[in-house]
C-alpha positions in Angstrom: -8.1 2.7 28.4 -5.9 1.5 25.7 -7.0 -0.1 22.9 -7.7 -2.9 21.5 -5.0 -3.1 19.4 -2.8 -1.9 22.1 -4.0 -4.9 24.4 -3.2 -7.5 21.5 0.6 -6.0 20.7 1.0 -6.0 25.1 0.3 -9.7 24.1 2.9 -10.6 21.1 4.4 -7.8 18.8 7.5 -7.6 16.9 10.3 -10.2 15.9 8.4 -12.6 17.9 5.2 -12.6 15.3 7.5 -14.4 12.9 8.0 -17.7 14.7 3.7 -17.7 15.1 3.2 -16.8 11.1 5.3 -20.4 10.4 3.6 -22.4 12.4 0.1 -21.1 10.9 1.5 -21.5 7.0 2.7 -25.3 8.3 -0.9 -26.0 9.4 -2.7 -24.0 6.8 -5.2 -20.7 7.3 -7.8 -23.2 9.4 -4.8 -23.5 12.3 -5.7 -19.5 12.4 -8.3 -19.0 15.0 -11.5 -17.8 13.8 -12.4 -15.9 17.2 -8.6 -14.3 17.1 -8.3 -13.2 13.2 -8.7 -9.5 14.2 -5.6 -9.8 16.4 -3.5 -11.8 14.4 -4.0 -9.7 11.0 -3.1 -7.4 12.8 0.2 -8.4 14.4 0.6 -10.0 10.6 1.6 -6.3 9.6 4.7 -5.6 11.5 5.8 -8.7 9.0 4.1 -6.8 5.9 1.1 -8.7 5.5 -2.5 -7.6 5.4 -5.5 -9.9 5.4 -7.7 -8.6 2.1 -11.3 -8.0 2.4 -14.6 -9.5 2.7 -15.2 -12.4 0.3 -11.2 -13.2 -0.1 -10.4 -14.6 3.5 -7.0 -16.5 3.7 -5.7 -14.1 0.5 -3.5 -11.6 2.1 -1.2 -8.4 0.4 2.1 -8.3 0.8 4.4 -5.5 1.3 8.8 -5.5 0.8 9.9 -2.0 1.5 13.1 -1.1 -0.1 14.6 1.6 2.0 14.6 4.9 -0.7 13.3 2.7 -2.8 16.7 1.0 -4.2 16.9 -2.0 -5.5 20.1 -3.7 -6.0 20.9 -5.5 -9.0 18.7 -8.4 -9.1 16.5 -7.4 -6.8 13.7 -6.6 -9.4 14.0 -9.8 -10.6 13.0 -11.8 -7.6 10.8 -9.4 -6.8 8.7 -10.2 -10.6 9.7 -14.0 -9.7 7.7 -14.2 -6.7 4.8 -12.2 -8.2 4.5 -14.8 -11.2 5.1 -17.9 -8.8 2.3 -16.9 -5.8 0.9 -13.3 -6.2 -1.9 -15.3 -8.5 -5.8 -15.6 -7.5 -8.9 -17.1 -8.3 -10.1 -14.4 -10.9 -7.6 -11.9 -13.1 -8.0 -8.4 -13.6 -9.3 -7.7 -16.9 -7.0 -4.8 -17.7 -3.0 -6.7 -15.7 -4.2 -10.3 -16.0 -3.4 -12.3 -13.4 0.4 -12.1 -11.4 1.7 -8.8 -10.6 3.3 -6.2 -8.3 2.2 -2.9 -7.4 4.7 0.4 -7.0 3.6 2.2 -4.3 3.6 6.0 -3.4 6.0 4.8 -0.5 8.3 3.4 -2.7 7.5 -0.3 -2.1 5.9 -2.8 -3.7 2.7 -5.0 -3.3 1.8 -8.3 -3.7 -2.0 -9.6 -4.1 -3.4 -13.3 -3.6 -1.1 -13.9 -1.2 -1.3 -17.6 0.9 -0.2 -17.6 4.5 0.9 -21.6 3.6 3.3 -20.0 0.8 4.9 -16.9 3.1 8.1 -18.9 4.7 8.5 -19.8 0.9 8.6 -16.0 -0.2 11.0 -15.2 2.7 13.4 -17.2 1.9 13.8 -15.8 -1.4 13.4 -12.7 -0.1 16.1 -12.7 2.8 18.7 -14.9 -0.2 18.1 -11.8 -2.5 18.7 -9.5 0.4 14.7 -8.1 0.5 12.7 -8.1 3.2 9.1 -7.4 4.7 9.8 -6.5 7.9 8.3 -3.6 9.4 6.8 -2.7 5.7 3.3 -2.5 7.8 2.2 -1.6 11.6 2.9 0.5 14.0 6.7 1.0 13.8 9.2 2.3 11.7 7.8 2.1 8.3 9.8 2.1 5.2 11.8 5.0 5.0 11.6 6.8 1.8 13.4 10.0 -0.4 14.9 11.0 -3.3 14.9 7.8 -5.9 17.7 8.8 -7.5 19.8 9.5 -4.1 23.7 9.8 -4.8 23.0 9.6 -8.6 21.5 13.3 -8.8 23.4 15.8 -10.3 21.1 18.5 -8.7 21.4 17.1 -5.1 22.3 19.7 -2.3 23.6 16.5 -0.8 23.4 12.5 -0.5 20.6 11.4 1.4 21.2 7.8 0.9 23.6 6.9 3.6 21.4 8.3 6.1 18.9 6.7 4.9 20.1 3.7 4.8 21.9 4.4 8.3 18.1 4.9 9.8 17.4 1.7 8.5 20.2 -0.4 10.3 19.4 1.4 13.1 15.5 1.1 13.4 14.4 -1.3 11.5 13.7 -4.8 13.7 15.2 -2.9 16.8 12.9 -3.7 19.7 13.3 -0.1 21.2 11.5 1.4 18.6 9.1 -1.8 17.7 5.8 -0.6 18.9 4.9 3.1 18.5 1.3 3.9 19.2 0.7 4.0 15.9 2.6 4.0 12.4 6.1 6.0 12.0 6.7 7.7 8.2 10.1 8.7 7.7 11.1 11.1 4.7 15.0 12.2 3.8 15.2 14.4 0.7 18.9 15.6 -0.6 17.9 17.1 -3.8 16.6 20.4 -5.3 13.1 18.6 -6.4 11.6 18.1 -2.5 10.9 14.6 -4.4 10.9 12.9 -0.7 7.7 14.7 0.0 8.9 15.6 3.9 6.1 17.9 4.1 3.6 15.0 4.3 5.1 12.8 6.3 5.5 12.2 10.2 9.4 13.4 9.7 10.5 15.4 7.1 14.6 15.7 7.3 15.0 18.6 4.4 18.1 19.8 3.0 19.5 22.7 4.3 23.0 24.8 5.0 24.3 26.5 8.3 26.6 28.7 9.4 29.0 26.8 11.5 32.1 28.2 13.2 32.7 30.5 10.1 32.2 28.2 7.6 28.7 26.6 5.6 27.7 23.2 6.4 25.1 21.3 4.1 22.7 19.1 6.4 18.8 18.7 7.4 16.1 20.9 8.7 13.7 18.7 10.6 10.1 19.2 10.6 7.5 17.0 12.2 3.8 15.9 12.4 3.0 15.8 8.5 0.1 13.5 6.8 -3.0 13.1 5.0 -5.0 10.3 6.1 -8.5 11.2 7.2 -10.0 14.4 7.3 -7.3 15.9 9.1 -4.1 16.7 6.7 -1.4 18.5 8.1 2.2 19.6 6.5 5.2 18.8 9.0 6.2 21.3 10.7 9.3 23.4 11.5 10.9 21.9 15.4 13.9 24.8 14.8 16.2 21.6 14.3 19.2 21.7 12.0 21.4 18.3 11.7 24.5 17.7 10.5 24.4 14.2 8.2 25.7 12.0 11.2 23.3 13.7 13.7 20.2 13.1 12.1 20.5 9.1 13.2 20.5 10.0 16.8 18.2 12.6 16.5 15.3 10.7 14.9 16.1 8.1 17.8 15.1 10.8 19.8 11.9 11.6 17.8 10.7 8.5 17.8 11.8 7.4 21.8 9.3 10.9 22.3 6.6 9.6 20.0 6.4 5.8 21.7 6.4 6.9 25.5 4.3 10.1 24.4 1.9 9.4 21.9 -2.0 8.4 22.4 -2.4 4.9 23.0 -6.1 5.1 24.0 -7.3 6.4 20.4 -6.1 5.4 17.4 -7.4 8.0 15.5 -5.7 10.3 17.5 -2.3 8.2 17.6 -0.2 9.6 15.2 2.7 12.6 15.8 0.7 15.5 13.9 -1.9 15.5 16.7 0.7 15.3 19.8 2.1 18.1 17.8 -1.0 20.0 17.7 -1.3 19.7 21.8 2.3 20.5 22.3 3.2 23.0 19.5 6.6 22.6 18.0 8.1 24.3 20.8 7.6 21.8 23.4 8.3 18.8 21.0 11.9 20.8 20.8 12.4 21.4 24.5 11.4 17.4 25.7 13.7 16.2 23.1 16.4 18.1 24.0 15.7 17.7 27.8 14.9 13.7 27.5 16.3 12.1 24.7 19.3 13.5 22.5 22.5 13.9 24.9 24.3 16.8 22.4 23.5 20.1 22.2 20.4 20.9 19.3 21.5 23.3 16.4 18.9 25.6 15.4 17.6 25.5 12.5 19.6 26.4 9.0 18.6 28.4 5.8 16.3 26.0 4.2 16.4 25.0 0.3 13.0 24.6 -0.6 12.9 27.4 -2.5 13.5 25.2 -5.9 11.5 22.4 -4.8 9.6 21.2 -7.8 8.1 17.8 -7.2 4.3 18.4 -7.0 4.5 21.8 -6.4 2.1 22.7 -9.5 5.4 25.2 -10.8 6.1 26.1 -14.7 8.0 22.6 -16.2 11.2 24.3 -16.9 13.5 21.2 -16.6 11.2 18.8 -16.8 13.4 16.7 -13.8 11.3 16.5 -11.3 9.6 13.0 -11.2 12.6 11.3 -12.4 11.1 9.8 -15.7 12.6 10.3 -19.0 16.4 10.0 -19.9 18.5 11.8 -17.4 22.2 12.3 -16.9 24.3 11.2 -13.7 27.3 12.5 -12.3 29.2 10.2 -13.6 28.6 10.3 -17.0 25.9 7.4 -16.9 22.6 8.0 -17.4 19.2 7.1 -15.6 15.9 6.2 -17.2 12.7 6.7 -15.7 9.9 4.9 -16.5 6.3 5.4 -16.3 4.0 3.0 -15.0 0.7 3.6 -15.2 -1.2 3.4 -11.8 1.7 1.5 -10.5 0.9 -2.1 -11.5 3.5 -4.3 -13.4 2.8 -7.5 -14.5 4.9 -10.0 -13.0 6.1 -11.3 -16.5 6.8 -7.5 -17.3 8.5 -7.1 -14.5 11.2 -9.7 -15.4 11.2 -8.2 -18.8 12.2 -4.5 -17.2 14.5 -6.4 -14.9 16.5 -8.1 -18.1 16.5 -4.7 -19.7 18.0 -3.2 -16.6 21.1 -5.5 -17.0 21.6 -5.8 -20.3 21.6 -2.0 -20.6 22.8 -0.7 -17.1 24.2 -2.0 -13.6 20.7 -4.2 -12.9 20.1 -1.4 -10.0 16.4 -0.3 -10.3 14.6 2.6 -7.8 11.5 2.9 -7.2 9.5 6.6 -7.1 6.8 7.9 -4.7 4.5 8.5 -8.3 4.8 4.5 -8.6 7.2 4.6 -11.2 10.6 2.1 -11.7 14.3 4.3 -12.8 16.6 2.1 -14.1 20.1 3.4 -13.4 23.7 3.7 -15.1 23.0 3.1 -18.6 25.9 4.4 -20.8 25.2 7.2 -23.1 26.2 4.5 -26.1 23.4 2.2 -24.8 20.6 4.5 -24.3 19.2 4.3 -27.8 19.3 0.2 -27.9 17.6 0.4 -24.6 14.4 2.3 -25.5 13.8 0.8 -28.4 13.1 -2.4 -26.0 9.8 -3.1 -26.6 8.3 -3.3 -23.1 9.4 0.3 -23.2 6.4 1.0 -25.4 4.1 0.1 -22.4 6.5 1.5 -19.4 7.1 4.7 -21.6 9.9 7.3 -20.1 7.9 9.8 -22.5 4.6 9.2 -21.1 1.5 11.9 -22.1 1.1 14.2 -19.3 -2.5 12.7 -18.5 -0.8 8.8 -17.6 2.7 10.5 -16.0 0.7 12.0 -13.7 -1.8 9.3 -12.8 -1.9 8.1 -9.6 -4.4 5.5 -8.3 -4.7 3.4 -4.9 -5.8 -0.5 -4.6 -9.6 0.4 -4.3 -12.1 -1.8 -3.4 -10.4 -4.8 -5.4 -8.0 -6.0 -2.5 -8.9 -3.1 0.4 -11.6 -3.1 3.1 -11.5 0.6 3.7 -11.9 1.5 -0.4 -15.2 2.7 -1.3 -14.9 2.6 -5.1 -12.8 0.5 -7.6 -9.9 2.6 -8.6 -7.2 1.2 -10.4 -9.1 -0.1 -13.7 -10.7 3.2 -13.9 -7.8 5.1 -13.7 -6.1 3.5 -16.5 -9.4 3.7 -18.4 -10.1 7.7 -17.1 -6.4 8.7 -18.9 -7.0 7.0 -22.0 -10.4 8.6 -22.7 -8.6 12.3 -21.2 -5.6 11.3 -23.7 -7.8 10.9 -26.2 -10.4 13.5 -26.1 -8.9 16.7 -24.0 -6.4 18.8 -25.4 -3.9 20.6 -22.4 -2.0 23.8 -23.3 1.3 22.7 -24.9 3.6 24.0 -22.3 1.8 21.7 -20.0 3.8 18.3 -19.7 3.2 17.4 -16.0 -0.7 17.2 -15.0 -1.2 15.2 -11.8 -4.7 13.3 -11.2 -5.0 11.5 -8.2 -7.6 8.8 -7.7 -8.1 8.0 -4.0 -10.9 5.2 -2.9 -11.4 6.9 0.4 -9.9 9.6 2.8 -7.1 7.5 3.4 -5.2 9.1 1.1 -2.7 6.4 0.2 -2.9 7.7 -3.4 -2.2 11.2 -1.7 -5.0 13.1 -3.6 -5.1 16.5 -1.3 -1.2 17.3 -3.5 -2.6 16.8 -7.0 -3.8 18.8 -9.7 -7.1 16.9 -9.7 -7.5 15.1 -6.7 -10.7 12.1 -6.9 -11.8 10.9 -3.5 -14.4 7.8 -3.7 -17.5 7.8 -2.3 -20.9 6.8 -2.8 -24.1 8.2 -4.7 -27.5 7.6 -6.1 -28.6 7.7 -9.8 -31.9 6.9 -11.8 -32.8 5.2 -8.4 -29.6 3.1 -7.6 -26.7 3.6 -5.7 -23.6 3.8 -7.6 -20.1 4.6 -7.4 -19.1 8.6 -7.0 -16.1 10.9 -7.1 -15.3 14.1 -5.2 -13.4 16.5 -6.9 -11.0 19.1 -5.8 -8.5 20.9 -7.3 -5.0 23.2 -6.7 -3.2 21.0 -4.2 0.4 20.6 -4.4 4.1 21.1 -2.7 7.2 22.4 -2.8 8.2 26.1 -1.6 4.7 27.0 -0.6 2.6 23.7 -0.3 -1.3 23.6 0.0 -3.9 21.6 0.1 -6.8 20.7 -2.4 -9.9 22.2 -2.5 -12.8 20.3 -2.6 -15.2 22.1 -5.5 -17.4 18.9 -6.1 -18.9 16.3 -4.2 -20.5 13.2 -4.6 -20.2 13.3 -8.7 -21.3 9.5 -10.3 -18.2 8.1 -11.6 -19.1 8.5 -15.2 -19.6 12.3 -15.0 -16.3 12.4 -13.3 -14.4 12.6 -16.8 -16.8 15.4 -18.2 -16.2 17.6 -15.4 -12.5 17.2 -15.6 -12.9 17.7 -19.3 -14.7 21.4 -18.5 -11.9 22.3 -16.1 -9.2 21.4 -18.3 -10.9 23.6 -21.2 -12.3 26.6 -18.7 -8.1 26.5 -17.8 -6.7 26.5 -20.9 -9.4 29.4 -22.3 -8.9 32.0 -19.5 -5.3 31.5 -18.4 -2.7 34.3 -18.2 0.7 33.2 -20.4 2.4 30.9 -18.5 -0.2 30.0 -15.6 0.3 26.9 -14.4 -2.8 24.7 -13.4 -1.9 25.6 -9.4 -1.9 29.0 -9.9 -5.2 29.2 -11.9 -7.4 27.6 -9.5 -5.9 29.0 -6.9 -7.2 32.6 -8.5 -10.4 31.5 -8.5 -13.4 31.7 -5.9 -14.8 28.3 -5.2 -18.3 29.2 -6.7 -15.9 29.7 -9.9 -14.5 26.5 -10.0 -17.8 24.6 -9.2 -19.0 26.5 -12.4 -16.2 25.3 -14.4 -15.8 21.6 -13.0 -19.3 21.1 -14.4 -20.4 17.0 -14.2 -21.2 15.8 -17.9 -22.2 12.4 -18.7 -19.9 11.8 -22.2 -18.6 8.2 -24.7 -16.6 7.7 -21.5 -18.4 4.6 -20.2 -17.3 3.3 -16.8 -18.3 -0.6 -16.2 -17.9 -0.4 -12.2 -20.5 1.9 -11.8 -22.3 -0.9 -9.4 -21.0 -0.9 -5.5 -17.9 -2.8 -6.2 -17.7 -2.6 -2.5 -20.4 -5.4 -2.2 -18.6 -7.6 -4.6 -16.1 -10.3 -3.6 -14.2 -9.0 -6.3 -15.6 -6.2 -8.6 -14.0 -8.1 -12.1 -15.2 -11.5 -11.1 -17.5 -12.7 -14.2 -19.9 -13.8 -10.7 -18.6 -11.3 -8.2 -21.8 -11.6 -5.8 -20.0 -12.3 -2.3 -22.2 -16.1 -2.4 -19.9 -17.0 -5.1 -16.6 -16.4 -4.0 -14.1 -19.5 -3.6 -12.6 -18.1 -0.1 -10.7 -19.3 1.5 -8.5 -21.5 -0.9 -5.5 -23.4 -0.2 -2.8 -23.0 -2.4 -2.7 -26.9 -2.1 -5.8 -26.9 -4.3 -6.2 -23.4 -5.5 -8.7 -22.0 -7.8 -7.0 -20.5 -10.9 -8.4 -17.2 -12.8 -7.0 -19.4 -15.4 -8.9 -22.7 -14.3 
């Protein structure tokens, strides 16, 4: 029987939820059925909106997926514009205040404390500035990501930006492809860096080169079914597909035509491509494609060029390119700068500061990266040292320490309903205290922690160094926030998986353990062992050993179930006491 879900979308779904979502902001969140909220919030998503959790009804999260990740000049602006004019709530964050944006590791951004009375508002800005929040959510085409630095990359194998933004004209808002059974991830990589992450995403189009009537043609491998939500991951893989650049739209027409009239529409947590890829096998996804949706003749797979892929693959840091921050050089002379931004949130004041400093200094063109960073692009070499001596360059540093370039956190249980633990705050707070108090072998610049609130996975902890999954615990007799640990995942030429060494660890032992790990690695590695290839040498018994829990002067203050709270840094953040819902007619102001 089909699902719910699938009943509601039969129902309304698409371009058509627009015309509905202005006539709900005109009357105001009551005009929203209370008997119909689950249906609407979620048709809300094909339009990039998501009702937040218990305790904050009428606040939703918005989502505006770039395509890549690109931003054209000025788009950062609006973007920081919007955040300081609506993205604003009844309580602020103790560590980003109140107003801002979150980079995403899709290479979008999110707004928080989001009206549905103020939405028209935000699209019109949005659609003047040339943005849009179309299919950022739902089951569709979702914003199609890759390299950041796309056609600015002097180590591309080739430019993956005009077919990605050629998928984007093609699928995005087209009603053939509207509703899939369930949510459609996209991934075009060009460079030698694997930066578009292909092998964790539902397609992964991969540079590669074929021999073609006696001469070598650069294109795309395709692979297929890759993800990591649940506790299910799979890397994409190989269909024996090689396309030429201009292929690769009709192709992935083809992929996804397959996936809609193929894909389970009875269980959702059976919906997505890796599991109709597991029934068929590769070979049979191949064959019906072929057979039933592309009308050319399928080129077999080419020599791939993964082989220098270094982009979360846990390798030596020879160049020191591979998430795009610091000071590099384009191919036409220009340079890019990449800066860090710790756990992905910008305040939306800093965010017009980075946007000023991007036109002052470059073209105004900003990209966003899958590590939830911001590159600002062309800056000329005479520039470069006026520019980083900008002082909001101090906070978004493009020389980060190796414990906050690699920090990567989700939303947690401040805005989601499926987080277990808080996770942003305590990230920043976790790579302070690591900063501060753990010493990693100096060859070491990139060390990638990964804080996940549940097995989700949006903060895509099975590829990282450290990965930290939340969950829950007891301690001296109360429940309270917990970690689990695991350790050695990563990508590139031969990708894997994290294992899980520790389980269920209270939050404030988290940092000691980590702390024991880092200094059992350091101790006993051979020369030149990168953190991958150490754990990875180990026996799991070893690395429980090492990744010992210890309580230390870290001190974590969401230790409670933020999860129970209407909002875990509310001074009063018992669900009684929260203001929802609030009208932005007469809102209640963190600042009030």
């Amino acid at each position: 029987m089909p699902t719910d879900v699938e009943k509601w979308k039969d129902d309304i779904y698409g371009e058509e939820i627009k015309d509905h979502m202005r006539r709900f902001a005109e009357e105001g969140w009551e005009a929203i059925p209370e008997d119909e909220h689950d249906a609407w919030f979620e048709r809300f998503k094909w339009w990039g909106l998501y009702h937040q959790r218990d305790g904050q009804e009428s606040y939703f999260m918005m989502r505006i997926g770039p395509p890549s990740g690109v931003l054209e000049p000025g788009q950062l602006r609006v973007i920081g514009e919007i955040a300081r004019d609506f993205a604003t709530g009844p309580a602020a964050n103790p560590e980003f205040g109140n107003g801002y944006a979150d980079v995403t590791t899709r290479q979008a951004v999110q707004l928080h404390w989001i009206n549905i009375e103020d939405v028209p508002k935000i699209w019109d800005r949005l659609d003047e500035a040339g943005l849009s929040t179309k299919q950022a959510c739902g089951d569709s085409w979702r914003n199609i990501v890759g390299c950041p630095v796309a056609g600015k990359d002097k180590r591309e194998f080739v430019d993956a930006l005009p077919v990605v933004k050629d998928l984007n004209e093609n699928f995005k808002g087209n009603p053939e492809y509207a509703n899939l059974p369930r949510k459609w991830k996209v991934s075009v990589t060009g460079c030698r860096e694997g930066c578009g992450q292909g092998d964790i995403n539902d397609v992964g189009i991969e540079p590669a080169e074929k021999n073609i009537d006696g001469e070598t043609v650069r294109g795309f491998n395709i692979r297929l079914g890759g993800g990591l939500a649940g506790r299910e991951p799979r890397f994409a893989r190989d269909i024996d597909v090689f396309a030429e650049p201009d292929e690769v739209t009709p192709i992935l027409g083809g992929l996804s035509g397959l996936f809609r009239d193929y894909g389970n529409r009875d269980n959702r947590r059976r919906a997505r491509i890796k599991f109709l890829v597991d029934e068929w096998g590769p070979e049979k996804v191949r064959e019906t494609l072929q057979e039933e949706y592309v009308d050319f003749y399928l080129k077999t797979a080419g020599d791939d060029l993964r082989e220098e892929y270094s982009y979360n693959a846990g390798v030596p840091d020879d160049h020191g390119h591979a998430d795009h921050v610091g000071v590099h050089e384009q191919p036409d002379g220009n340079y890019y700068v990449g800066l860090n931004v710790l756990v992905g949130r910008v305040g939306a004041e800093e965010m017009i500061e980075i946007a000023d400093v991007a036109e002052k200094y470059g073209s105004g063109e900003a990209r966003l990266t899958q590590r939830q960073n911001i590159i600002l692009m062309d800056v000329p070499e005479e520039r470069l040292d006026a520019m980083l001596d900008e002082p909001v360059l101090e906070r978004y540093s493009p020389d980060p320490h190796p414990f906050q370039r690699g920090s990567i956190a989700c939303t947690g249980t401040e805005f989601c309903s499926l987080s277990i633990v808080e996770t942003k705050n305590r990230q920043v707070r976790l790579s302070r205290w690591l900063k501060e108090n753990v010493e990693l072998p100096e060859d070491v610049s990139n060390f990638h922690i990964h804080l996940s609130g549940c097995t989700a996975s949006c903060a895509q902890p099975q590829i990282a160094d450290i990965s930290l999954r939340g969950m829950k615990t007891r301690k001296d007799g109360e429940t309270v926030e917990a970690l689990d640990i695991g350790v050695g995942g990563g990508l590139g030429k031969d990708p894997s998986f994290a294992t899980w060494i520790q389980e269920r660890i209270a939050v404030d032992e988290v940092p000691g353990a980590i702390r024991n790990l880092v200094e059992g690695f350091a101790a006993r590695r051979e020369d030149g062992q990168t953190f991958r290839e150490f754990v990875n040498s180990l026996h799991a018994d070893e690395l429980e050993t090492l990744a010992s829990p210890e309580e230390t002067s870290y001190e974590d203050p969401y230790m409670h179930n933020t999860k129970k709270t209407w909002y875990p840094y509310a001074e009063d953040d018992d669900m009684e006491s929260s203001p929802a819902p609030n009208s932005p007619v007469d809102a209640i102001s963190g600042d009030d």
